[in-house]
C-alpha positions as CSV (number, residue, x, y, z in Angstrom):
1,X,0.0,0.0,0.0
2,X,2.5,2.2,0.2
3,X,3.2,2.7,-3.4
4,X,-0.6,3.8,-4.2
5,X,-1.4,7.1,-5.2
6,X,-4.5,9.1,-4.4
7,X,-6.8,10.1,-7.6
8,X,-6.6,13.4,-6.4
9,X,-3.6,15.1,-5.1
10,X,-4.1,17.6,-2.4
11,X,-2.4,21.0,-2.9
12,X,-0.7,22.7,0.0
13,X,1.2,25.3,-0.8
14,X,3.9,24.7,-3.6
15,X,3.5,20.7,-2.3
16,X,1.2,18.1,-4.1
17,X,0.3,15.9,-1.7
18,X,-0.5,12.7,-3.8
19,X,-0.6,9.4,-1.4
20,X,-0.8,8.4,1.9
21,X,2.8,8.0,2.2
22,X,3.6,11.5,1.4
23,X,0.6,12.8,3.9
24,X,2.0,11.3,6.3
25,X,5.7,13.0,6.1
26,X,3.6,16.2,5.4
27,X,1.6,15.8,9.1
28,X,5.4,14.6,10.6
29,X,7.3,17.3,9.0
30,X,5.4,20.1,7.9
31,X,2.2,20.4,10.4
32,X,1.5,23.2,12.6
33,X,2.4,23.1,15.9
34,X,-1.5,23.7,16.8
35,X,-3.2,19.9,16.3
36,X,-7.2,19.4,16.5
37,X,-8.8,15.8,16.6
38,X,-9.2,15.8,13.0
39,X,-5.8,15.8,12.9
40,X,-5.3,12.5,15.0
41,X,-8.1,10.5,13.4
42,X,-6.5,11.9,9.9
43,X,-3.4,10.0,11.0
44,X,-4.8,7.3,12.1
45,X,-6.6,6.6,8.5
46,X,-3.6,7.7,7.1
47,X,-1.8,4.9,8.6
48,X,-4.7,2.3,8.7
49,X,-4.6,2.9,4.6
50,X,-0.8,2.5,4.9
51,X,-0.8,-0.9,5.9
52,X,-4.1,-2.0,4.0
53,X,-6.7,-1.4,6.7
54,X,-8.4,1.3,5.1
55,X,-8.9,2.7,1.6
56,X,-6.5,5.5,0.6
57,X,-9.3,7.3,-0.7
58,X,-10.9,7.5,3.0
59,X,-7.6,8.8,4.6
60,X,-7.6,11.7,1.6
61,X,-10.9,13.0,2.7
62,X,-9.8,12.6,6.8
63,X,-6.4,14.4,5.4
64,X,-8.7,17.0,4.0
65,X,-10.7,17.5,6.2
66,X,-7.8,17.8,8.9
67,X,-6.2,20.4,6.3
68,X,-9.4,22.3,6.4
69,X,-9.8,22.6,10.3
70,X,-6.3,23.4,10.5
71,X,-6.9,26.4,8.6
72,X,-3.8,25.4,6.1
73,X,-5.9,26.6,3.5
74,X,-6.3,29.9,5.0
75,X,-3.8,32.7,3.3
76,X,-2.6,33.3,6.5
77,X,-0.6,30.3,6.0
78,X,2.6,30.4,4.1
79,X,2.4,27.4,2.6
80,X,-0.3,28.1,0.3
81,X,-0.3,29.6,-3.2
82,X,-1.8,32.8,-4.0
83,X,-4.3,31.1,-6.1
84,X,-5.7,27.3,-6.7
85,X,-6.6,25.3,-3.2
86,X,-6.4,22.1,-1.6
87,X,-8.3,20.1,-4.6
């Protein structure tokens, strides 16, 4: 599983975000500080879909929707491009 690529990447900034694998170095590396529960249960699916448990599409949408409550999309955060998004 960890060779499988999402059919969507998820834009962060100048990053493309396009498996599991690379959301998880994101979150390790790259992640605020500041963590919310979406955050944790975005991990958790990340590594359940790592190791076969879950479907890589489901961690995309928990990684999104941790992005999103994060606020990474919010211009505030440096990460992100002046135009485009997470999709």
């Amino acid at each position: 599983m960890l060779t499988e690529h999402w059919s969507t990447p998820v834009r962060i900034g100048d990053s493309s975000i396009n498996s599991p694998l690379q959301a998880h170095g994101f979150m390790m590396r790259e992640w605020p500080n500041t963590k919310y529960l979406t955050f944790a249960e975005a991990h958790l699916a990340i590594l359940a879909a790592l190791d076969g448990r879950q479907s890589i599409e489901e961690a995309r949408t928990r990684f999104v929707t941790a992005v999103l409550d994060a606020e990474l999309d919010h211009p505030g955060f440096e990460r992100l491009p002046t135009a485009g998004g997470l999709f």
